[in-house]
One Martini backbone bead per residue (centre of mass of N, CA, C, O) as a GRO file, in nm:
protein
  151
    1UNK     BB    1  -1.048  -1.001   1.230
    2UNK     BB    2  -0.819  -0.896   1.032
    3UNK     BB    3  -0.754  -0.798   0.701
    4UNK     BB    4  -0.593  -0.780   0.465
    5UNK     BB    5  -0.331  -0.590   0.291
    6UNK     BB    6  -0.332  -0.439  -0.076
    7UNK     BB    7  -0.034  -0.386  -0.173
    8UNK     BB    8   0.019  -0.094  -0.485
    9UNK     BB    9   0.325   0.040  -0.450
   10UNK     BB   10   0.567   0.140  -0.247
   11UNK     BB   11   0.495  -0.100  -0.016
   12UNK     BB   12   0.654  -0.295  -0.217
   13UNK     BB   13   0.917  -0.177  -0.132
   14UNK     BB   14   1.114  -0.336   0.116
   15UNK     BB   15   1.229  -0.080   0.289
   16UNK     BB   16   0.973   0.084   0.311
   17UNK     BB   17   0.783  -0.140   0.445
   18UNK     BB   18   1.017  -0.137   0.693
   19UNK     BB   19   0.999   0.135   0.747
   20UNK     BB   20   0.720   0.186   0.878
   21UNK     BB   21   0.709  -0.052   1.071
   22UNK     BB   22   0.994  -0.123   1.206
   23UNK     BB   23   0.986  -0.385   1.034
   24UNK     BB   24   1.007  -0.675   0.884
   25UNK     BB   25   0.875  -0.893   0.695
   26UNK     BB   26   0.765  -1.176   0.676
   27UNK     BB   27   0.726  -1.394   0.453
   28UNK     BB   28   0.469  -1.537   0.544
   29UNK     BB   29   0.377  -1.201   0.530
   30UNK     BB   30   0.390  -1.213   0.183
   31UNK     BB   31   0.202  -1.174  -0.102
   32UNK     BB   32   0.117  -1.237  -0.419
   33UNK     BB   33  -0.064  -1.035  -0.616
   34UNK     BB   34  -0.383  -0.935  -0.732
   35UNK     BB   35  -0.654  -0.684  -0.862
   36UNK     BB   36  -0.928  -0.678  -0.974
   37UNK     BB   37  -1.034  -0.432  -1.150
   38UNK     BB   38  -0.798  -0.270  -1.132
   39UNK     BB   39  -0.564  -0.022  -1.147
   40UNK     BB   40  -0.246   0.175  -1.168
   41UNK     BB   41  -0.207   0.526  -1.126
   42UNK     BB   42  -0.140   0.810  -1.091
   43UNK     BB   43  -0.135   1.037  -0.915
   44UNK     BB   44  -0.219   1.364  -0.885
   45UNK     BB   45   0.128   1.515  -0.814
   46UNK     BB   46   0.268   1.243  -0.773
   47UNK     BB   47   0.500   0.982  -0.724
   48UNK     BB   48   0.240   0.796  -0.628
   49UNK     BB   49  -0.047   0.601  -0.634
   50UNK     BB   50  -0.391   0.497  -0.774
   51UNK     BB   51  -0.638   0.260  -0.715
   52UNK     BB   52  -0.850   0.208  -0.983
   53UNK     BB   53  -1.121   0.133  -1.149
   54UNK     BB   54  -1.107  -0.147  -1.397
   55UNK     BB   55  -1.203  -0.307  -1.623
   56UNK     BB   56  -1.005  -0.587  -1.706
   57UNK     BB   57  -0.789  -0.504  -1.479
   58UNK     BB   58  -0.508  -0.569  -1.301
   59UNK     BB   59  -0.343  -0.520  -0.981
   60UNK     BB   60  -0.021  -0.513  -0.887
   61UNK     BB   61   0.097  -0.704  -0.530
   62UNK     BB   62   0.076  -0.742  -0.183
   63UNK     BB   63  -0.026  -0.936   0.056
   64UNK     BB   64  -0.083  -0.842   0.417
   65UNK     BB   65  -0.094  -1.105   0.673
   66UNK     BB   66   0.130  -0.943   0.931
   67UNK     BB   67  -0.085  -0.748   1.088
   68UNK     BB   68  -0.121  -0.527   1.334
   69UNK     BB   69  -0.308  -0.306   1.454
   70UNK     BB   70  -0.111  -0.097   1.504
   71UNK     BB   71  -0.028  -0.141   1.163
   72UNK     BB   72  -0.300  -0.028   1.097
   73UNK     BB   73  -0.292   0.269   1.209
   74UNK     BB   74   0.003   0.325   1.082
   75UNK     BB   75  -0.106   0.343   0.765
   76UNK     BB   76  -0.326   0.533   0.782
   77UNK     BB   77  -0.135   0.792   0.866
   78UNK     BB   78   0.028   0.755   0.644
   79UNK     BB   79  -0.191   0.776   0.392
   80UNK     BB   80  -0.429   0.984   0.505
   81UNK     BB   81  -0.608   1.193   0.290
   82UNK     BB   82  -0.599   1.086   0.044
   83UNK     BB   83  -0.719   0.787   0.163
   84UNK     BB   84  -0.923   0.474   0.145
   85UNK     BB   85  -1.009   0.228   0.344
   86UNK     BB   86  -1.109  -0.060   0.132
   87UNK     BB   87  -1.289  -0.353   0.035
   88UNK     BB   88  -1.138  -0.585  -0.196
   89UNK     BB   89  -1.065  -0.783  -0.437
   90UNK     BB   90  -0.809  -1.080  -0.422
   91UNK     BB   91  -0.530  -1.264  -0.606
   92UNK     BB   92  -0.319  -1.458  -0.614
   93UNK     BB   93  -0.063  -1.624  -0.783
   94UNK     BB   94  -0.184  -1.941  -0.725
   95UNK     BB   95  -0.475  -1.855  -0.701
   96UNK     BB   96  -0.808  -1.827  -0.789
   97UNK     BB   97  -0.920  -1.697  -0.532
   98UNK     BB   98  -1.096  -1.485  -0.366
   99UNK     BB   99  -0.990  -1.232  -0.188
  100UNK     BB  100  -1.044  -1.043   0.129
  101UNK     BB  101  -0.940  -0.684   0.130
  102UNK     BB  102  -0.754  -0.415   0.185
  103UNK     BB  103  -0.747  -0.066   0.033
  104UNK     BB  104  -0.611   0.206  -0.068
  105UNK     BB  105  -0.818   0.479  -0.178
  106UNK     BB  106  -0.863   0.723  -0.325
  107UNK     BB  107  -1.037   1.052  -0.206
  108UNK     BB  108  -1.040   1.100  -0.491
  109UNK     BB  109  -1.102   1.131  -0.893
  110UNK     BB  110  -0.931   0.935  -1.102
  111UNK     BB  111  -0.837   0.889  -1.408
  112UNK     BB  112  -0.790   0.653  -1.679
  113UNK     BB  113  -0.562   0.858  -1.846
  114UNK     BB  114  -0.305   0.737  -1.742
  115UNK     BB  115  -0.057   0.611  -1.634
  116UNK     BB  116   0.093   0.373  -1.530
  117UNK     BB  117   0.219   0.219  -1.259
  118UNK     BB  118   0.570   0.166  -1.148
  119UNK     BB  119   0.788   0.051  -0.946
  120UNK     BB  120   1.041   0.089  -1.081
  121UNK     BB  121   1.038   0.365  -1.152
  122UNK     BB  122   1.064   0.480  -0.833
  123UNK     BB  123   1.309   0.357  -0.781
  124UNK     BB  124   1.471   0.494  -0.999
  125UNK     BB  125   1.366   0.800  -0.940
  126UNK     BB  126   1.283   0.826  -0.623
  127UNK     BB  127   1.426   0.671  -0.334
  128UNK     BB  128   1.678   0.789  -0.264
  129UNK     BB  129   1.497   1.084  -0.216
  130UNK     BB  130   1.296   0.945   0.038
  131UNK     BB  131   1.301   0.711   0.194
  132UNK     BB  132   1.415   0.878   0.462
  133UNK     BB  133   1.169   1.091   0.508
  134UNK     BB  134   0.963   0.848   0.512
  135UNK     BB  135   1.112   0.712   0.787
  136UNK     BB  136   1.039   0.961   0.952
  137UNK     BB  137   0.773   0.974   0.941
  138UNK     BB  138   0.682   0.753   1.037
  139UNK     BB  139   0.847   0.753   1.333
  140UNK     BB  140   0.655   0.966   1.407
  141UNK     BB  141   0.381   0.849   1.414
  142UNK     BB  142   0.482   0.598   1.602
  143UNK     BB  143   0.500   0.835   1.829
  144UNK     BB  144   0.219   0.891   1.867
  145UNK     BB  145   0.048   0.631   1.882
  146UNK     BB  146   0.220   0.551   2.149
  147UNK     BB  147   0.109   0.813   2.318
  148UNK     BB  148  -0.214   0.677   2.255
  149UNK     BB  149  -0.101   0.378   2.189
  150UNK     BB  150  -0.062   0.108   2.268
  151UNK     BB  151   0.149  -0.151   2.126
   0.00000   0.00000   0.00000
């Protein structure tokens, strides 16, 4: 049984994360979430986040329970060497109860002195010009993937 995946940045707006898996998540495998103690700042140079350990805060984002094993590895080669998969505590928005969840880590060290990352932001300043290339991308991955191992 594989842990659910705790995403909070662009994976959190529903049409890159459908052009990723190459299909709509189901309503019932995504779960409004936040990580205590966790909270989302620019990446340095890129223009989606990094989630750093802050105490006292919490990162809001997704979790999805309904990915099969090909699309944890379709999301690993997504996020490639930037990040590191780790399990991280997370908690539902109707739950007080932590859940482990996996989410990807900046495989740097990313300093706490950033401003907040906002999925806002991105949809109205980048969306529009990177969208078709992520999904592009994705594609190309996914096609490697199953050349490599059955779907």
């Amino acid at each position: 049984m594989h842990l659910p995946l705790f995403v909070y940045g662009t994976l959190r707006d529903p049409d890159l994360l459908a052009a990723v898996l190459g299909r709509p998540l189901r309503a019932d495998g995504l779960h409004v979430a936040r990580a205590p103690g966790f909270r989302a700042v620019h990446y340095p140079g890129r223009i989606y986040p990094a989630l750093i350990r802050v105490p006292g805060a919490a990162a809001e984002g997704l979790l999805l329970t309904d990915l099969t094993p090909f699309e944890r590895d379709l999301f690993d080669a997504f996020e490639g060497d930037e990040y590191r998969r780790e399990t991280i505590a997370a908690v539902l928005a109707d739950e007080p109860e932590l859940h482990e969840a996996d989410a990807y880590i900046p495989a740097i060290a990313v300093p706490n002195s950033g401003e907040d990352w906002l999925l806002a932001d991105w949809q109205r300043l980048h969306k529009r010009r990177v969208l078709g290339a992520e999904a592009a991308t994705a594609d190309e991955i996914r096609l490697k993937l199953i050349a490599v191992r059955p779907n």
